[in-house]
Structures are given as structure tokens and as C-alpha cells.
C-alpha positions in Angstrom: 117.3 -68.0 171.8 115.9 -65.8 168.8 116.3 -61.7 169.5 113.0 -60.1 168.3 111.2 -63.2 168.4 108.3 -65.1 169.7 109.7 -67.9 171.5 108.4 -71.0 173.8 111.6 -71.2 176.9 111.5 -73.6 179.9 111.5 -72.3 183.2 115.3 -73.4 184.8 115.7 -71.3 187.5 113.6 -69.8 190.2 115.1 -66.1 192.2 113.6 -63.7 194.1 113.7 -61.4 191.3 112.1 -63.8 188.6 112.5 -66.8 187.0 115.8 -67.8 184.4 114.7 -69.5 180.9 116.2 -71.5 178.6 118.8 -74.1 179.5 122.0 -74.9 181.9 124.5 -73.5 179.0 122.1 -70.0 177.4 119.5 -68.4 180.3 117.9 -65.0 179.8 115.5 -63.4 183.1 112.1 -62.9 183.1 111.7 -60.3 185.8 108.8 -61.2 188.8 106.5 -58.9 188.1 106.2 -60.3 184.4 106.3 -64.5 186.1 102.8 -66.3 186.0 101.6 -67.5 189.1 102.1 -70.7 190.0 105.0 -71.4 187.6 107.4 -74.0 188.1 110.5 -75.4 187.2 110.0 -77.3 184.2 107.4 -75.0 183.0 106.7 -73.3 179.7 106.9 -69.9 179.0 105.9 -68.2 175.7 108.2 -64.9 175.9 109.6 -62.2 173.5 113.0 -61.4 173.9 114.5 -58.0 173.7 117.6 -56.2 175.6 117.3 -53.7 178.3 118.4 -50.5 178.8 122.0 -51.7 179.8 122.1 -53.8 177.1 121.2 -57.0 178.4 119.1 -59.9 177.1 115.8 -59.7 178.7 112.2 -61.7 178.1 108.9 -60.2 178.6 105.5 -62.0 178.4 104.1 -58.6 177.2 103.0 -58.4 173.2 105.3 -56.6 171.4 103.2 -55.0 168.6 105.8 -55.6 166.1 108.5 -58.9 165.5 111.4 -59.3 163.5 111.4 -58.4 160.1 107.5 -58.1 160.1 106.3 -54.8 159.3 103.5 -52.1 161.5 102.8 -49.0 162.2 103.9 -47.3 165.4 103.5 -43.9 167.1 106.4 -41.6 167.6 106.2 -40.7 171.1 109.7 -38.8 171.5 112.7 -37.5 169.3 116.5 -37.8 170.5 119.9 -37.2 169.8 120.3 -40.3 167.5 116.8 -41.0 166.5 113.5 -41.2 167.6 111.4 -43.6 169.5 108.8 -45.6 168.8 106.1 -47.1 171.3 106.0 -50.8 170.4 104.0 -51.8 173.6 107.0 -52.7 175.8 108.5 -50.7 178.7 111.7 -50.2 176.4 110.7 -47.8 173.9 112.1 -48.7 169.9 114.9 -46.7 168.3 113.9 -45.5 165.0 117.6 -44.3 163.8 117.8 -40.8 161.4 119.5 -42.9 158.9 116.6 -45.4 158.6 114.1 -42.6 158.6 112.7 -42.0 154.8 111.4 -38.6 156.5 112.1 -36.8 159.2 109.7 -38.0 162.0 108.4 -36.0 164.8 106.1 -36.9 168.3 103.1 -37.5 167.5 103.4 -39.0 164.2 102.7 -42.8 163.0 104.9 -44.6 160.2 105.3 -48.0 159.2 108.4 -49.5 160.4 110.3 -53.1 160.5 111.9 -54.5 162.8 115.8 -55.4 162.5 119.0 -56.2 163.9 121.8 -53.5 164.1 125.5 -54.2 164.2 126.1 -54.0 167.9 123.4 -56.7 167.9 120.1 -54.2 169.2 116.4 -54.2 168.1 116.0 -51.0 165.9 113.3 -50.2 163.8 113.6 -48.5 160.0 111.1 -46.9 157.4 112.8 -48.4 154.4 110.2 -51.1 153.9 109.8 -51.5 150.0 112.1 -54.8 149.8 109.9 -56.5 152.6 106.4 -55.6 151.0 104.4 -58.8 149.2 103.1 -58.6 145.6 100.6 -61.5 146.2 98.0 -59.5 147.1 94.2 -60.4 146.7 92.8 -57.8 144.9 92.0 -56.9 141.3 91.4 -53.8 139.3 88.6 -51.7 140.6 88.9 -53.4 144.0 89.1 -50.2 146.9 91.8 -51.2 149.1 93.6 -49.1 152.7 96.8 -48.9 153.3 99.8 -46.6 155.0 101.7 -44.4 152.8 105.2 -45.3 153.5 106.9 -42.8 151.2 106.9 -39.9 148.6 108.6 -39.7 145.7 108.6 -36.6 143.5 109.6 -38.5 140.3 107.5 -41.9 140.8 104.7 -40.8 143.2 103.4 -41.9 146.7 104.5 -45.4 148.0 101.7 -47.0 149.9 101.9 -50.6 151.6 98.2 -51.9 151.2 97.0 -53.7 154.4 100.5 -52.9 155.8 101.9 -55.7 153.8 101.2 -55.4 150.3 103.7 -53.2 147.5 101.7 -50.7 146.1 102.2 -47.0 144.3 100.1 -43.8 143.6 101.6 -42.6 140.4 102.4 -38.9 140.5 99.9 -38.2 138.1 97.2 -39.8 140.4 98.8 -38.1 143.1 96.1 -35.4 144.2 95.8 -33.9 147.4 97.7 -33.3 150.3 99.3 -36.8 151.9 102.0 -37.1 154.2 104.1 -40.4 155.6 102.0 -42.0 157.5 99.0 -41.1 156.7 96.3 -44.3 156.2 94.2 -43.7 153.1 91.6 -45.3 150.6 92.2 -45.9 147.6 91.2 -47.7 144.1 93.4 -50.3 142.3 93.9 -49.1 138.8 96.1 -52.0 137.6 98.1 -55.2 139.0 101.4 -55.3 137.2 102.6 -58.4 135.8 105.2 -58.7 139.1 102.1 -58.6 141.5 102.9 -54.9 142.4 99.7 -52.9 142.5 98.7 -48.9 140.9 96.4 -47.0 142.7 94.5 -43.6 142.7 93.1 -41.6 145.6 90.7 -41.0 142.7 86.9 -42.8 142.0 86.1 -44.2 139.0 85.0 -41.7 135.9 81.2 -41.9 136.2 81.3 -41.4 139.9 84.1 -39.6 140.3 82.9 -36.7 137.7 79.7 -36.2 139.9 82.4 -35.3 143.0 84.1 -32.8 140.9 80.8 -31.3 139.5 79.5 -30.8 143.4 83.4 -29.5 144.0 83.6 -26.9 141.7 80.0 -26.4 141.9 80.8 -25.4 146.3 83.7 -23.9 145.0 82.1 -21.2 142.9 79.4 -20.5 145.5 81.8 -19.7 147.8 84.0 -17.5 145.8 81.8 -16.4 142.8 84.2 -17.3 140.4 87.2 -19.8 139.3 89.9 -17.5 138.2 91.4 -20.1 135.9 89.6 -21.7 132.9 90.2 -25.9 131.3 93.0 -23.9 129.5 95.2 -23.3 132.6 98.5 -24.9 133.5 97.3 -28.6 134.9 99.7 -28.3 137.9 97.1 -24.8 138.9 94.1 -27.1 138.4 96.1 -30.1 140.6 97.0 -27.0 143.3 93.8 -25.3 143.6 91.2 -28.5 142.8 93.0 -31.4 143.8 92.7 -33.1 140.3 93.4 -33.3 136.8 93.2 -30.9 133.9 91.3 -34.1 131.7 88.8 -34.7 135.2 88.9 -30.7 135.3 87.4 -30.6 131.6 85.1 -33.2 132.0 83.4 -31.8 134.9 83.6 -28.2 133.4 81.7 -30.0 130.3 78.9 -31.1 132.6 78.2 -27.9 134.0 78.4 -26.0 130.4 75.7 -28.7 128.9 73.5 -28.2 132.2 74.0 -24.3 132.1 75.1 -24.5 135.1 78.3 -22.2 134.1 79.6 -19.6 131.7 83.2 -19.8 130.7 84.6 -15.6 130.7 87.8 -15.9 128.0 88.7 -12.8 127.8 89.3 -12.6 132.0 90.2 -15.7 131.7 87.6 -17.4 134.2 84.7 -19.1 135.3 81.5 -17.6 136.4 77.9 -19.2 138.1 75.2 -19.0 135.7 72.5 -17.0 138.0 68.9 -17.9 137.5 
């Protein structure tokens, strides 16, 4: 009998309370209210198996919506003294241990999770993913791809798993906007690594994405009047305020000079709406 797993058991025993499964020397129950009709003994039964809240080996013909060592994303629908849970679709709700936690989760939140083993021999569930992730994904450069961001790293970037399943990162420098664990987002493949790990940016390509930054700036300065910053700012302001980079900042402030569309104010250090 497999813990965590999808598993075919034979019908040994029927109770009042349910049916056993398995054989004379390992049985586990399957409660009555979970038994097909009809069943008999000598019957198969495709169950998961799990324990109870007293610790006990239990099967359930319910569909858990994650297995062992596969990977998916669950809600957080409560915070303890040891953790928080997870609602995996049985009645049992999934620890999700502080120490397994690459962020601190809260109700109401989603994050991508696998499902383990712990020492005393329970089901838990963890955030650190990275080692189970594929780098055999389908896609090439250029391809738009979703996935769940799994992680942020201030030095590397944001960790994404593409299609739940597939190793991916947003470089820090592609790394615009505000993204949080958990969050599912689109995003463009810049490069495949030679290991089959994949770069992305939340970003569009150049020709396409320059017209979004035009119409950005362009709302930006209607609203306001004026950018108080210039393409000679600090790119980290142009990342805060803009979402994107000094070079995507320049080229879109290029556009708007060559159409007229702008006037650049050096000596107040800003950028004003050409009025006609």
C-alpha cells in the first residue's frame, strides 16, 4: 500500500461501517459513505490513501488534487500553530509546514506546493519545488507561455514554474512590476538554456512592446501633466514609477520626441505634453 498514491485495492472485508482493502496480512478502511454500491468481496477499488486525523491509514475514492511528489497549486484556506493548510479536495485538509514555506502564506492565498512524506510518516506539502521542476519543455524563444511564480529572489529574479511543471526564471532585470508568490502570469520566452531551463520577461517584444510604453507614458502625462524625471534618471526610479527599463524608457521617450509628441524640460529636470 503506497501513502499519497493512486492505487487499485481489493475489497476483503465487508462492516457496517465500510469495506477493508487490500489483503489478509495489510488492510486499510474505506468508510461507507465513500463504498460504491453494490460492491463486493473480491471487488476492485481505485482509492487514494491518506491518514486521518488520529493518524490512521485511511482510503478515499475522492480525487485528491495533488499526489506524491507531483507538483499543483492549492488555496490556503487557514493558518495554524505549525503551519498552514491547504485545501487539496479531501475532508483532511494539507499541512503546509513554516519550514517548507519559501514565503510566509496567509488565507486566501494560492502557491504551488508538492506533495511529500515527513519523518513521522504524514502527507505534508512544501513550496520548495525547484529540484522537481522539468527542463524538457516544449517551447522556443519568442513562444508566450503561463505559469505560477513559485519564488523571489532579490539577487537572481522571480522563479516561475511554466505550466506548473516546467523550470523557468524572470531575471531581475526583466523583473518589472509588482508580482507576488503565487501569482499566475504570462509571459515571453527570451532564451532556452543549454540545460533545458527557460528565461522569461513579463515584457513584449521591442516593436510591440515600445507602442505599450508610448500609450503608458503617453496616459501617464495626461493624467499628471508632467514626468518629474527625464531618460537621465536613476533606472531603478524609471523601474519604480514606469514598471520598465531605462533602455525601454529611452526608446519610447525617442518616439514621442520624433512625433512631437513631448518636450524634454532639463533644467527642471522633467518631461512635459507638447500642447497643440
Amino acid at each position: 500500500m503506497k501513502l499519497g498514491e493512486k492505487q487499485v485495492l481489493t475489497v476483503v472485508k465487508i462492516v457496517d461501517f465500510g469495506v477493508y482493502l487490500g489483503s489478509d496480512e495489510e488492510r486499510v478502511l474505506l468508510p461507507k459513505k465513500q463504498v460504491p454500491e453494490g460492491i463486493e468481496v473480491g471487488d476492485p477499488v481505485e482509492v487514494f490513501l491518506y491518514k486521518d486525523s488520529s493518524d490512521r491509514m485511511i482510503a478515499t475514492t475522492r480525487e485528491p488534487k495533488i499526489t506524491l511528489g507531483k507538483l499543483a497549486v492549492l488555496d490556503v484556506v487557514d493558518v495554524g500553530r505549525i503551519g498552514a493548510f491547504l485545501d487539496w479536495g479531501l475532508e483532511k485538509d494539507l499541512l503546509l509546514p513554516f519550514r517548507e514555506q519559501t514565503v510566509k502564506v496567509e488565507k486566501g492565498d494560492r502557491c504551488l506546493v508538492s506533495l511529500y512524506v515527513d519523518k513521522s510518516g504524514r502527507l505534508c506539502a512544501t513550496m520548495k519545488v525547484y529540484q522537481l521542476l522539468r527542463t524538457d519543455s516544449p517551447y522556443k524563444k519568442n513562444d508566450m507561455v503561463r505559469g505560477t511564480v513559485y519564488e523571489i529572489n532579490r539577487e537572481f529574479g522571480v522563479f516561475v514554474a511554466v505550466d506548473n511543471c516546467y523550470s523557468a526564471l524572470i531575471p531581475r532585470r526583466e523583473a518589472y512590476g509588482r508580482m507576488r508568490v503565487g501569482d499566475e502570469i504570462e509571459a515571453r520566452v527570451t532564451s532556452v538554456k543549454a540545460d533545458g531551463k527557460l528565461d522569461l520577461s513579463v515584457r513584449g517584444r521591442i516593436p510591440e512592446q515600445m507602442d505599450a510604453d508610448v500609450e503608458l507614458i503617453s496616459r501617464r502625462l495626461e493624467r499628471e501633466g508632467e514626468l518629474s524625471f527625464t531618460d537621465k534618471a536613476d533606472p531603478e526610479v524609471i523601474r519604480r514609477e514606469l514598471g520598465m527599463s531605462k533602455a525601454a524608457f529611452k526608446r519610447a521617450v525617442g518616439r514621442l520626441l520624433k512625433q512631437g509628441r513631448i518636450m524634454i524640460d532639463s533644467g527642471q529636470g522633467r518631461i512635459l505634453p507638447v500642447k497643440k
